[in-house]
C-alpha positions as CSV (number, residue, x, y, z in Angstrom):
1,X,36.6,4.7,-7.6
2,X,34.8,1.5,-7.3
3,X,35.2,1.0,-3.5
4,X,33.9,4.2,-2.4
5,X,31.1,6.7,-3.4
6,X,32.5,10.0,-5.2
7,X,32.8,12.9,-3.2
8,X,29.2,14.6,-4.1
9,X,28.0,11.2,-2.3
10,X,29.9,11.2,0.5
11,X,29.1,14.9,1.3
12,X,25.1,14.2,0.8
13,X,26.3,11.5,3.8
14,X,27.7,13.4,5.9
15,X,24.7,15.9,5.7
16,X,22.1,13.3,6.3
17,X,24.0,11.8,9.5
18,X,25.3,15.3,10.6
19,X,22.1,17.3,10.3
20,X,22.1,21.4,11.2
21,X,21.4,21.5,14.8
22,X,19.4,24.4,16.6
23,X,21.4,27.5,16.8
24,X,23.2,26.4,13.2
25,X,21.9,28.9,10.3
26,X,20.4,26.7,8.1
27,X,18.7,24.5,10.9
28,X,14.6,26.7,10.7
29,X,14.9,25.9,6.7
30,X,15.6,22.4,7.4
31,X,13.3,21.6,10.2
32,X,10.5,23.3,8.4
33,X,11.4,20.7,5.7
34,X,11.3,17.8,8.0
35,X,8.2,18.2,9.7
36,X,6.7,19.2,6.7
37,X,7.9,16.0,4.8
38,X,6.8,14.1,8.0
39,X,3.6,15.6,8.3
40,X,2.8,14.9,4.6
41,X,3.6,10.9,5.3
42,X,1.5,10.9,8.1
43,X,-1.6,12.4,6.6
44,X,-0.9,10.1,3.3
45,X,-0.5,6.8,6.1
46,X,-4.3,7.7,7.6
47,X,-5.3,8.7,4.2
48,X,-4.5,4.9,2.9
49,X,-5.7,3.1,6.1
50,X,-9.1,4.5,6.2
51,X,-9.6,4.4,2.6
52,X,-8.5,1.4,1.9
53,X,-10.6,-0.5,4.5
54,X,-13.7,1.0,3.0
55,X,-12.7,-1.2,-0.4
56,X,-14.7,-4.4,-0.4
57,X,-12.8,-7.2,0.8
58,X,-9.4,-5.3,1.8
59,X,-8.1,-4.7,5.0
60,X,-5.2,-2.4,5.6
61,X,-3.7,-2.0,9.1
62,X,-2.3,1.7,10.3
63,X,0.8,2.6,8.5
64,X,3.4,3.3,11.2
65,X,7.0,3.5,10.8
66,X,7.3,2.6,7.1
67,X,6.6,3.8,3.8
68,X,4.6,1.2,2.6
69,X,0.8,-0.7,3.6
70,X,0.6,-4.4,3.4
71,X,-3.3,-5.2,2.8
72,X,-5.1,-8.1,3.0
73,X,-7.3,-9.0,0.0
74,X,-10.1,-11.3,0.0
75,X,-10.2,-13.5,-2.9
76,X,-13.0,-15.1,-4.8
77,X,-12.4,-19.1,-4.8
78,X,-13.2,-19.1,-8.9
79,X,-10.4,-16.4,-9.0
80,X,-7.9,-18.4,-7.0
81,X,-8.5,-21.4,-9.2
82,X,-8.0,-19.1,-12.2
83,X,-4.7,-17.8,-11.1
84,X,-3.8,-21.5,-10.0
85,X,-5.0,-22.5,-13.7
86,X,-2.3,-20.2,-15.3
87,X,0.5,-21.5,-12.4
88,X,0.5,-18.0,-10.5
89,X,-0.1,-17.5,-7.0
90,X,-3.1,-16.3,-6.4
91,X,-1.6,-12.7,-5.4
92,X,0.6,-12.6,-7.6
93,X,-2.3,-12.9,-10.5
94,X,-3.8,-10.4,-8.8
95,X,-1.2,-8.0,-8.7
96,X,-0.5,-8.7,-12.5
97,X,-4.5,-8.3,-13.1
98,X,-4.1,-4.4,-11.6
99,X,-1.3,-3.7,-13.5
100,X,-3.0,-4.5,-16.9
101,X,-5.9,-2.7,-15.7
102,X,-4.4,0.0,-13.8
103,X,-0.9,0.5,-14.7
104,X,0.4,0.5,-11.3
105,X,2.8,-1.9,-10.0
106,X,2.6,-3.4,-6.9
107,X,4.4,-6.6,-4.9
108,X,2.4,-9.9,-4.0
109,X,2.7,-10.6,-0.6
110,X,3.6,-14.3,-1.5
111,X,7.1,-12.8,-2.0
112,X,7.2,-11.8,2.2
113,X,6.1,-15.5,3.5
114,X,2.4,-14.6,4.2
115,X,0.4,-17.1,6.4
116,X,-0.9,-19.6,4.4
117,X,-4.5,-18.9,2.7
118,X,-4.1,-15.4,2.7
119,X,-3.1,-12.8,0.3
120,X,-1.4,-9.7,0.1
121,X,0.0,-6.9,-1.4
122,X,2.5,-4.4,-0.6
123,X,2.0,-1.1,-1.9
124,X,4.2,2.5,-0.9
125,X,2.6,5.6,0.2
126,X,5.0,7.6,-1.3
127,X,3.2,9.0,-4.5
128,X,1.4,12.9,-4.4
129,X,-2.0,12.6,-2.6
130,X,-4.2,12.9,-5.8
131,X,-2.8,10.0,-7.5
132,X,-2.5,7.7,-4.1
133,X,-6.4,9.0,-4.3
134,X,-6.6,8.2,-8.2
135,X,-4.9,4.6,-7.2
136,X,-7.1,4.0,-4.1
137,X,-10.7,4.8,-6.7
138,X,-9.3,2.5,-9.4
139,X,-8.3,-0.5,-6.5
140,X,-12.2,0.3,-5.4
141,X,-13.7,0.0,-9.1
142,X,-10.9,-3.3,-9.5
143,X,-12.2,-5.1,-6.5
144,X,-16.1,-4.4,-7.5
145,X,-15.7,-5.7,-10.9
146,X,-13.7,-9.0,-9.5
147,X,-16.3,-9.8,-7.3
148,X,-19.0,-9.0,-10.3
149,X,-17.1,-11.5,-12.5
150,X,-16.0,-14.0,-9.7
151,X,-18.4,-14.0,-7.0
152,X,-18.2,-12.0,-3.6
153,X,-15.7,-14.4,-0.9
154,X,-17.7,-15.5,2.4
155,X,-16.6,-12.9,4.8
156,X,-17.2,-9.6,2.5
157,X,-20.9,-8.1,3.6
158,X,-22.4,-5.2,1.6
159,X,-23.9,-2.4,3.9
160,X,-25.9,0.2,2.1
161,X,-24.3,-0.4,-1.1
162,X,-20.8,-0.4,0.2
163,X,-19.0,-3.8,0.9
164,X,-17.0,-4.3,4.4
165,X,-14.6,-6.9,5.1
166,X,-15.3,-8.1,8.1
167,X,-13.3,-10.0,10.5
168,X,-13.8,-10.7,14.3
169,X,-11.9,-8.1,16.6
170,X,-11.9,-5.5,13.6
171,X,-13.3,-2.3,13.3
172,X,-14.3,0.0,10.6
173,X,-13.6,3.0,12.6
C-alpha cells in the first residue's frame, strides 16, 4: 500500500493521461471544461501583468506557460538596510512585511537564485479574479505606503499621480 497510489488514484491517472477523445461521449463536457479552465488562466495571466506593472516600482513580465508571476520589486535603500538590520534578505522581509499586512503568503525570489541586487517575488495566479483583484489593490496600497515611510528608489517616476517603474527597453503598454 505504501509503494503505489490506491486505486481511486490510479484511476484519476489514467483519466488525466487518457483523456475522452472526439467521438467519445463524454468528450463536449470535458472540452468545454478545458477551454473554459484555460481561458479563465489566460484572462487571470493578462489580468496580473498589466495590473501589476501599474504598481509603483513593480514590474511583472507576461505570464506564459505557468501558474505563477515572478515580479521585480524596487526597493527603498533605508528598507534594504532595515531588512539587513534584522538578518533577512531584503525580499524575504518584504514578503514577511505583506503577510503581516496583508495576510497573503508569497515566496521571496532569493529562494530561485535571482541576479544579484535584485528582488523578487513569486506569486500564483490561481485564486478567483476578485480576490487576485483584492490582492493586486492591497500590493498597490503596500508599495505606496513603503515608499511613504522609506523613500521612493531612483528608477520609480510618478506620472499624474501614478508611479511607473521604469526601465530602458520596457514598456507600459
Amino acid at each position: 500500500m505504501g509503494l503505489c497510489s490506491n486505486t481511486l488514484g490510479q484511476l484519476m491517472m489514467a483519466s488525466v493521461v487518457s483523456p475522452p477523445q472526439p467521438g467519445d461521449a463524454s468528450f463536449a463536457a470535458f472540452d468545454a471544461q478545458r477551454t473554459s479552465i484555460l481561458d479563465n488562466l489566460k484572462k487571470r495571466a493578462k489580468l496580473v501583468h498589466l495590473k501589476m506593472n501599474h504598481i509603483p516600482g513593480v514590474k511583472c513580465m507576461p505570464v506564459e506557460a505557468a501558474m505563477y508571476a515572478f515580479p521585480e520589486i524596487q526597493l527603498p535603500e533605508k528598507f534594504i538596510a532595515e531588512a539587513k538590520s534584522q538578518q533577512k534578505a531584503p525580499d524575504t522581509y518584504y514578503v514577511i512585511q505583506l503577510l503581516q499586512e496583508l495576510g497573503v503568503i508569497l515566496v521571496p525570489g532569493s529562494g530561485f537564485g535571482q541576479k544579484e541586487g535584485t528582488y523578487h517575488f513569486r506569486m500564483t495566479i490561481l485564486p478567483q479574479d476578485e480576490d487576485l483583484e483584492a490582492f493586486i489593490e492591497g500590493l498597490a496600497k503596500f508599495q505606496k505606503n513603503l515608499y511613504a515611510k522609506y523613500g521612493t528608489p531612483a528608477g520609480v517616476y510618478e506620472v499624474c499621480g501614478n508611479f511607473f517603474y521604469y526601465t530602458k527597453g520596457y514598456s507600459l503598454d
